[in-house]
VOMAR-534229 format. One record per residue (C-alpha): residue in one letter; x, y, z. Coordinates in steps of 0.02 Angstrom, whole numbers, plus 32768, in hexadecimal, padded with zeros to 4 digits. Last residue first. Example, Ala and Ser with C-alpha at 12.3 -4.5 7.8 and 13.67 -1.06 7.14 Angstrom:
VOMAR-534229
S82AC7FCB8165/A82677F1F8186/
END
This chain:
VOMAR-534229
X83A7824C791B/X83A0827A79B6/X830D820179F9/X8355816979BC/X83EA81877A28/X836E81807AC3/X830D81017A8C/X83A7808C7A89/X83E380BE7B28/X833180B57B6F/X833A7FF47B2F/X83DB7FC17B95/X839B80297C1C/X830D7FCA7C2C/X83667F337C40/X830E7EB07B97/X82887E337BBB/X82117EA57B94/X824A7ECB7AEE/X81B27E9A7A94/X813B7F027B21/X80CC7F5E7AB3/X81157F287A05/X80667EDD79D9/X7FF17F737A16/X7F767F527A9A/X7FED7FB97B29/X7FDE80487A98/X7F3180697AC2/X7F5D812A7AB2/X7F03814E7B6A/X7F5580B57BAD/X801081007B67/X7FEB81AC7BB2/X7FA981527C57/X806080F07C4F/X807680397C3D/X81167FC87C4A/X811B7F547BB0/X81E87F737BAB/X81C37FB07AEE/X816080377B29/X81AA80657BCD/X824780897B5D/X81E180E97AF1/X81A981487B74/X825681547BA2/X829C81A37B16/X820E823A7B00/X819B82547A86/X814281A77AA1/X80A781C37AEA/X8085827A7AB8/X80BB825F7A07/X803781E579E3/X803981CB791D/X80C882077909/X812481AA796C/X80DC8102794F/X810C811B78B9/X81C1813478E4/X81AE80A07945/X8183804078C3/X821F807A784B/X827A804978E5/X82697FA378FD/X82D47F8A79A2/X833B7EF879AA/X839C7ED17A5C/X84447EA37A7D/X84607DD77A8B/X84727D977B3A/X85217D747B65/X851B7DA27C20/X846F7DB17C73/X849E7DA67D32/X84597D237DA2/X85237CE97DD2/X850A7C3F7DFD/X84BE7BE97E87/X84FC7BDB7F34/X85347B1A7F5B/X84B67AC37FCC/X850F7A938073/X847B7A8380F6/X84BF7B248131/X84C27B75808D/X84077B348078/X83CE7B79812C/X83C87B2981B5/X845F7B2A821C/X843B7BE4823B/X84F47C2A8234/X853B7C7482F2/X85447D0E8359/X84B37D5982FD/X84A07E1582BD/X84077E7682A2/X84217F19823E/X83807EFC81C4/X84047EB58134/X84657E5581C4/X83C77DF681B8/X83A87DBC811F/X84707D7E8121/X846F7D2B81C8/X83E67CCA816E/X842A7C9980D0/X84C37C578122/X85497C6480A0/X856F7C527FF4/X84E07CDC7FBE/X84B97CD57F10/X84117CDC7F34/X84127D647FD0/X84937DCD7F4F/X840C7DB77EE4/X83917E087F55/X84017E9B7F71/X84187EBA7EB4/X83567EDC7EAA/X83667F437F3E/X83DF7FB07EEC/X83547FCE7E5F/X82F9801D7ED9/X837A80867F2D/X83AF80B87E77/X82F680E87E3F/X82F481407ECE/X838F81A67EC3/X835081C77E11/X82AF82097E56/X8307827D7ED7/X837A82B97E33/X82D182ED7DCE/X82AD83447E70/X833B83A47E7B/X836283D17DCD/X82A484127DCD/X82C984857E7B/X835F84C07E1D/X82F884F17D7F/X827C85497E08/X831285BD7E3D/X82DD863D7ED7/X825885A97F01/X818E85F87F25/X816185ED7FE1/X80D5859F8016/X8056857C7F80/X7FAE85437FC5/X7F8284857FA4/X7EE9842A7FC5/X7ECA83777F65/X7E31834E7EF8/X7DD682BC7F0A/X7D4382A97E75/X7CCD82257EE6/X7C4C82417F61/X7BB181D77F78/X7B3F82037FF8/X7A9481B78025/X7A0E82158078/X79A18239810A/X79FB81B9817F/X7A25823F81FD/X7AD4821C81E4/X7AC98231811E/X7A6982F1814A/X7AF8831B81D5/X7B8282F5814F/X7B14834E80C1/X7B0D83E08131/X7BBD83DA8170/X7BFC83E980BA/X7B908462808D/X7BD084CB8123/X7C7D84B080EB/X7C5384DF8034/X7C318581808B/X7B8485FF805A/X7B42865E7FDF/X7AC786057F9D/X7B09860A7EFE/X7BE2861A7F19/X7BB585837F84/X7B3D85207F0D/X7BAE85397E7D/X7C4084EC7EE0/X7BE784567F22/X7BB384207E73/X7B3983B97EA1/X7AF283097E42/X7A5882B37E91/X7A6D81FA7E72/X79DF81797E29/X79E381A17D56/X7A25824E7D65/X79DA82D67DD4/X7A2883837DDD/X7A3D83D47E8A/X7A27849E7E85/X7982849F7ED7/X79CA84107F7B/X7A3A849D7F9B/X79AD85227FA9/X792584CC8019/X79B88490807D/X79EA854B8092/X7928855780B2/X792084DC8131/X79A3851E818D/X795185DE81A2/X78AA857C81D3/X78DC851C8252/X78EB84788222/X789A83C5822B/X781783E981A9/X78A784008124/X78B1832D8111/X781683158111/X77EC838A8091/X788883408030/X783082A0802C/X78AD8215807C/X793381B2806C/X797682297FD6/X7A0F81DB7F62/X7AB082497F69/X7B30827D7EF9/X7BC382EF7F1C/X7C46831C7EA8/X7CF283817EC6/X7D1983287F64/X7DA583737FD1/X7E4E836E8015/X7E7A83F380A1/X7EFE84568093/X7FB6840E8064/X80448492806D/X80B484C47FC8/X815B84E87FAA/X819F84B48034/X822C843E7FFE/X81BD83B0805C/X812B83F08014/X816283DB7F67/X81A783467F93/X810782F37FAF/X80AF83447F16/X814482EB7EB4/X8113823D7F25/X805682617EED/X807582697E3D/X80E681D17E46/X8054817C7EAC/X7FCF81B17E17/X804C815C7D84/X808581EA7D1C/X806F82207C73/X805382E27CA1/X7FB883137C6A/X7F65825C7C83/X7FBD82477D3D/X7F90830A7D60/X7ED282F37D2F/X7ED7825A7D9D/X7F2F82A27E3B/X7EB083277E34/X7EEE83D27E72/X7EB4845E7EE9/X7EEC85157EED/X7F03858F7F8A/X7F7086387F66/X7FA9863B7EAE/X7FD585A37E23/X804385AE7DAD/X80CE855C7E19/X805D84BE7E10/X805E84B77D4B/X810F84D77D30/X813784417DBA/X80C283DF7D53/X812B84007CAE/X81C583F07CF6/X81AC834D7D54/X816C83207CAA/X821183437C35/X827F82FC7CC0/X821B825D7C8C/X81CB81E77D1C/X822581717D6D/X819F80D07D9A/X81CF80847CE4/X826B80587D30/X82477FFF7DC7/X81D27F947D7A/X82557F847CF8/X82DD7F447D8F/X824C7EB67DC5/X824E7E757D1A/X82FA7E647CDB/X83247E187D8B/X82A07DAF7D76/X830B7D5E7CCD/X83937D0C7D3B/X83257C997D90/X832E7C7B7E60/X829B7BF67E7E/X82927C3B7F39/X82767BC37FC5/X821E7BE08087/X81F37B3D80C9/X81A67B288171/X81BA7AE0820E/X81367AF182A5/X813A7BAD830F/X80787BC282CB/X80AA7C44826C/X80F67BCF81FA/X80FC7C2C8158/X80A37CE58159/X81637D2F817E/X81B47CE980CF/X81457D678080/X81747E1080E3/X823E7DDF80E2/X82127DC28029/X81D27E6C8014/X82537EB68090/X82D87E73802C/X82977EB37F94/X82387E8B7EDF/X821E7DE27F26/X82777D577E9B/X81F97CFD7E35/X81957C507E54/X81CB7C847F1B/X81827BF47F7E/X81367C16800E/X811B7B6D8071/X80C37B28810F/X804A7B9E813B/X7FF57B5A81E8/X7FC77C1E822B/X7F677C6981D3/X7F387D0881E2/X7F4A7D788159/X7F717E468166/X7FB67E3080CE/X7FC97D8E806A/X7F8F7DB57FCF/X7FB87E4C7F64/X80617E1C7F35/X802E7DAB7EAE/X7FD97D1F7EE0/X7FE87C5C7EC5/X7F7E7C0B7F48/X7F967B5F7F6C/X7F057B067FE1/X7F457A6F805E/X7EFB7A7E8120/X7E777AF780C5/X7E027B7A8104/X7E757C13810B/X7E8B7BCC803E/X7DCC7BDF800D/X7DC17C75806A/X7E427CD4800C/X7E0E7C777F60/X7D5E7CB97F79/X7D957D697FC2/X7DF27D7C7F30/X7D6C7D3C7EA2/X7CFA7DC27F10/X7D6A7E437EEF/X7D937E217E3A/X7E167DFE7E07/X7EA67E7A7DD7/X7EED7E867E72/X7F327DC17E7E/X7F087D297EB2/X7F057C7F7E5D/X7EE67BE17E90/X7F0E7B1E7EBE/X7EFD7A7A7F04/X7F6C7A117E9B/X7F2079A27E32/X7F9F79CB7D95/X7F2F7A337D43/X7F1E7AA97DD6/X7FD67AB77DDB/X7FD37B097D30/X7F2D7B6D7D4C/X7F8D7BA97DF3/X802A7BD07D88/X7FCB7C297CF7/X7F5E7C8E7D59/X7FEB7CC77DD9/X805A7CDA7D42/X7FDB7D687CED/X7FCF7DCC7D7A/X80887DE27D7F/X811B7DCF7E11/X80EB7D2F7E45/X80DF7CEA7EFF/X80A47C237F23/X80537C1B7FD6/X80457B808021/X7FCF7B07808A/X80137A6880B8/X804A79C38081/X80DE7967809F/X815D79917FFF/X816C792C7F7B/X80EB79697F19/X80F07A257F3C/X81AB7A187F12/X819979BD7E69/X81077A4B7E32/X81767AD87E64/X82167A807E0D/X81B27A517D6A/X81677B127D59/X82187B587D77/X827D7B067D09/X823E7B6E7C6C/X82887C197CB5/X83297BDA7CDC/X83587B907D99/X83B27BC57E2C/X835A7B7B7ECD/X83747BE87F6A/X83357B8A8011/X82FF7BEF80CC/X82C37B618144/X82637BD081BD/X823C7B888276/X82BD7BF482AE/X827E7CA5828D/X82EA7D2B82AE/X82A77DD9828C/X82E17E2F831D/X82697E6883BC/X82847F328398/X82297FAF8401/X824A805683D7/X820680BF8478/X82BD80DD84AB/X82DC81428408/X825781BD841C/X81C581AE83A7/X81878266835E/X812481FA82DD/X819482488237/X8236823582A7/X8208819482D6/X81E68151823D/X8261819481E1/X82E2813C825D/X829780A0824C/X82B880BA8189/X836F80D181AC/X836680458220/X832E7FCA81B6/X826E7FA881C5/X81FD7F088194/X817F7EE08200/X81227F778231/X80B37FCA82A2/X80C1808D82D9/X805980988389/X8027815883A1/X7FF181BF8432/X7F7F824E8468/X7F26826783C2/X7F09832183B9/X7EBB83148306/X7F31839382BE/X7FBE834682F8/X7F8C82A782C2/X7F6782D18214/X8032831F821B/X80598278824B/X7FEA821981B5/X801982A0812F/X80BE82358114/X805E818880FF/X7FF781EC8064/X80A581E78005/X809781318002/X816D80DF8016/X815E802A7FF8/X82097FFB7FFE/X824A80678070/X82A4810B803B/X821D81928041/X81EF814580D4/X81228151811F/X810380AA80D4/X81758044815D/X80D7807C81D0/X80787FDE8192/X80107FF1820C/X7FED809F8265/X7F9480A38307/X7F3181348347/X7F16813483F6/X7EAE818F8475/X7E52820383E9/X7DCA82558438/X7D51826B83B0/X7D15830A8375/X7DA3830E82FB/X7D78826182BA/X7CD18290826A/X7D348331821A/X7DC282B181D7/X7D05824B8188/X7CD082D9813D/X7D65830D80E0/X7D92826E80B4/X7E4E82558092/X7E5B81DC8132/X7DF1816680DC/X7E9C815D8062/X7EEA811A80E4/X7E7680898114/X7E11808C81B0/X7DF880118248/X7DA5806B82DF/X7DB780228387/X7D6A80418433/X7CC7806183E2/X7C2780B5843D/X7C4C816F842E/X7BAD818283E2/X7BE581E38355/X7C4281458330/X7BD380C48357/X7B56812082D1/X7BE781308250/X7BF78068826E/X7B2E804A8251/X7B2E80BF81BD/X7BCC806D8174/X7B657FC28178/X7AD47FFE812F/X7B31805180A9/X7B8C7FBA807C/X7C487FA380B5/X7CCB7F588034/X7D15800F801A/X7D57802980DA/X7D068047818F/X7D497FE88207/X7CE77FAE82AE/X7D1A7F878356/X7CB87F828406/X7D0B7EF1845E/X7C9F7E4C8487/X7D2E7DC28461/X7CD07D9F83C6/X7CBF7E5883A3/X7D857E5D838F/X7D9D7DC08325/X7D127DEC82A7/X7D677EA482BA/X7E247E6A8292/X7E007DE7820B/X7D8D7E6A81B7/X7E237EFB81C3/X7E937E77819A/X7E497E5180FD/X7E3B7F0580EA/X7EFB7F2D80E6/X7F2C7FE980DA/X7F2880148173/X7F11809B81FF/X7ECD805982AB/X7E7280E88307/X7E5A80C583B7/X7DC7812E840E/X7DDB817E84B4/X7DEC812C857A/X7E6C80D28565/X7E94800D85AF/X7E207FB7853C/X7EA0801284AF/X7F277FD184EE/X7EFA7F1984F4/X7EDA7F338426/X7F797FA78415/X7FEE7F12843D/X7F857E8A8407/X7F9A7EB48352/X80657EA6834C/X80477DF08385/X80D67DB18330/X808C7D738296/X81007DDE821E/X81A57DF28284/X81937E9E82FB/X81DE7F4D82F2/X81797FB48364/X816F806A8358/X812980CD840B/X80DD816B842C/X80D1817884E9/X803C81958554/X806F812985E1/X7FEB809E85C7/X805380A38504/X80EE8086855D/X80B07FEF85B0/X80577FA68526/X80F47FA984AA/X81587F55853D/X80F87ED1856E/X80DE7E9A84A4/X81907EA8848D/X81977DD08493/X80F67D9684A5/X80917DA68537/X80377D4385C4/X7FAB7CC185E4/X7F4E7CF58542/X7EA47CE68519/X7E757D9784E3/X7DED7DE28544/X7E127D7885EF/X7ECA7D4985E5/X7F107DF28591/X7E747E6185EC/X7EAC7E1E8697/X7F737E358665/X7F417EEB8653/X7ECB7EF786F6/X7F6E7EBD875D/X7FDC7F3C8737/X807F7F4086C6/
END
């Protein structure tokens, strides 16, 4: 390592020398190698492409999905006096004006964009003038089919860098086995001396399991927070609705606390975000949806109200406590009846072999280039959007189709300034192909509305040049754009000898991932009913071994393992089928089939069940405390008689 990088550590950054792997990453990305780096949560993972990219001479793109620390991130970058912006949903116009300006200006060192930016037509053509040093991928654990939080959009990210020219790629995450390391490095072209691994060891975590039924839990959260020392904690829930019944619960008791979860809204979340960075004592009970990307570094507790749906989840949770190297308490409330919840989730993700058909039909129909709205497909085919996106996924992967370019179907824009101002700054043959597209816009209350299409095939002309016109016209300030309607690419590749194979297939790929996900379900009560070190155990699960137990942990403190968490001797249940049959007639689309009725009764939604308003209706959900399976067996014999 040279001089000038230890300069820019202790002079830009603060820091009299490196963290463990940090020397490493930095060096082989100075050498122009791609590089993966498996490192704890709060381990500096950050730092290692934030040095690097004062040290190259082209932009650094930093691909996540976490705005709160894409904010974090910039107010701490342009504090130290480095060039950064982001550029995601929470930014006003003036603001993304200002950053788009930097950009074209080749004045930023480091971007900040989310994933889904990265489906922008205009803004992938802003990037591919740029030279693209760097481009960073967090979260990179996304980009394997069999992690467990596998986005379909993570797998277009390497071929995105391809096409961009990017020269070298970090891959950032904190929780990857080695079979998902491996995807990532095959999918990022990593070689297998440029994985960098630190272990996920942390021994300033006290890791407890607490068996308990679902009406002890509220007493033994509430007893722990009292008699333990204060400090700030994080409380995790599986549903929306517990995080606003727990923290109103707590709250009533005195104790400092609130909710957070997806479905407030975004200001409520970045007033309970801010309100707890703030505090030496605050309680937040979230859902999943909090925590990422956070920096701070004095939590004391994470308390698991309801079992993590994975390993890597709670391996991912457990990480925010005690960043700051001081003792912490780690304890799951380990209840029988989450495992009834967290394997429906699981469930109600499979779709029907009936609608992988169906789309599948509807995709092979189509000739030469085509494009396709996740939406309409979700609503057509009862789907959830990312399971429509996964079976576009692995339609490309069996090559069936090829991705083009995603696009926006509508564009609206608000004028700046009087057309004839706007037209006096071109020749003449450019002002009249303005002249022409700004003819066929239709004006509704504020926004100009354009069917981009129409306009082409009228004016005869590209829908790429429009496209660069209205970009150029939003740069210049002349106009405000609003896009919206994406629609994804496609052109059929080869057409399958035997397309009822290809459906077998695919309807067996889901099944293999409904039974990878429901296997992590079983792996985190084998963690709970553990009899041995809890910690060797967590991390023999991400191929890490240790010589010897933690000495820290409950087991090692001598707690006895608690029962088995399994649901033996619970009473069959009761459908009311004369209801259902109803039901079935009366909306035939949502519940034809076995496991939309399953779904049904579980009280797991679908867009077919949403559109029918049958998540209002009473028996929506009565068997929810019921195995899915349990209930689609039922359903299913129901359904042939």
């Amino acid at each position: 390592m040279t001089s000038p990088i230890y300069e820019t550590l202790r002079q830009t950054f603060g820091f009299d020398a490196f963290r463990d792997g940090q020397e490493p990453v930095v060096t082989r990305i100075l050498d122009g190698k791609s590089v993966l780096a498996v490192f704890p949560t709060g381990s500096g993972k950050s730092l290692c492409y934030q040095l690097s990219a004062l040290h190259l001479d082209g932009l650094t793109v930093v691909v996540s999905p976490l705005i709160a620390l894409m904010k974090d991130q910039i107010d701490f970058l342009q504090s130290k006096g480095v060039a950064a912006g982001r550029m995601d949903s929470s930014l006003t116009t003036e603001e993304y004006r200002r950053i788009d300006t930097d950009l074209r200006a080749g004045k930023l060192k480091l971007l900040y964009v989310a994933p889904e930016r990265l489906s922008n037509e205009r803004f992938v053509s802003k990037l591919d003038r740029q030279k693209i040093s760097l481009m960073v991928i967090d979260e990179a654990h996304c980009i394997s089919e069999w992690g467990h939080n596998f986005r379909p959009d993570y797998l277009k990210l390497a071929r995105l860098a391809r096409d961009l020219n990017v020269e070298r790629v970090l891959a950032l995450t904190a929780t990857a086995t080695p079979s998902v390391a491996a995807d990532i490095c095959r999918g990022f072209e990593i070689a297998p001396d440029d994985h960098i691994h630190t272990g996920f060891y942390r021994p300033n975590l006290e890791l407890r399991v607490t068996a308990c039924g679902a009406d002890e839990r509220s007493k033994l959260l509430s007893g722990r927070l009292r008699n333990r020392p204060q400090g700030p904690a994080i409380v995790y829930v599986t549903l929306q609705g517990t995080a606003e019944t727990v923290a109103a619960s707590l709250a009533a008791e005195g104790f400092p606390a609130k909710a957070y979860h997806a479905g407030m809204a975004a200001a409520d979340r970045d007033a309970a975000q801010e309100w707890f960075m703030a505090s030496d004592d605050a309680i937040v009970v979230a859902t999943i949806a909090f925590g990422m990307g956070i920096d701070k570094s004095d939590i004391r507790y994470v308390y698991h109200y309801n079992l993590p749906k994975s390993l890597e989840n709670y391996s991912q949770e457990t990480g925010r406590a005690g960043r700051d190297g001081k003792p912490s308490v780690c304890e799951i409330f380990a209840c029988r009846d989450d495992v009834v919840v967290l394997e429906n989730f699981t469930y109600g993700d499979t779709p029907d072999p009936k609608s992988v058909a169906e789309m599948v039909d509807a995709i092979l129909a189509r000739d030469g280039e085509f494009d396709v709205s996740t939406h309409e497909l979700s609503s057509a085919h009862d789907m959830r959007p990312l399971v429509v996106n996964t079976l576009l996924t692995y339609l490309e992967l069996a090559g069936v189709i090829e991705a083009t370019s995603p696009f926006y179907s509508q564009y609206q824009f608000i004028p700046q300034r009087p057309s004839k101002e706007i037209l006096s700054r071109f020749d003449e043959e450019r002002a009249a192909f303005l002249r022409g597209v700004f003819s066929r816009a239709k004006k509704a209350q504020r926004w100009f509305h354009i069917d981009l299409e129409e306009t082409a095939e009228h004016l005869n002309t590209t829908r790429d040049r429009l496209v660069r016109a209205f970009t150029y016209l939003e740069e210049q300030g002349d106009l405000t754009l609003k896009v919206a309607g994406l629609r994804l690419g496609y052109r059929i590749r080869t057409r399958p000898p035997d397309a009822d194979a290809l459906k077998r297939e695919l309807v067996e790929r889901f099944a293999t991932r409904e039974k990878n996900d429901i296997e992590r379900v079983r792996q985190v009560v084998e963690l709970a009913e553990h009899r041995g070190c809890l910690v060797r155990h967590v991390l023999g699960y991400f191929g890490e071994t240790r010589d010897s137990d933690c000495g820290h942990c409950d087991r090692c403190l001598g707690e006895a393992a608690p029962a088995a968490l399994d649901q033996k001797g619970r009473k069959p249940p009761v459908v009311d089928w004369p209801q259902l049959e109803k039901l079935r007639m009366d909306h035939p689309e949502a519940l034809a089939g076995p496991r939309q009725a399953a779904r049904f009764f579980c009280g797991l939604t679908s867009p077919r069940l949403t559109r029918a308003k049958l998540t209002r209706h009473p028996l929506f959900g009565s068997l929810g405390e019921y195995p899915f399976q349990e209930v689609l067996t039922i359903t299913g014999h129901v359904n042939e008689l």
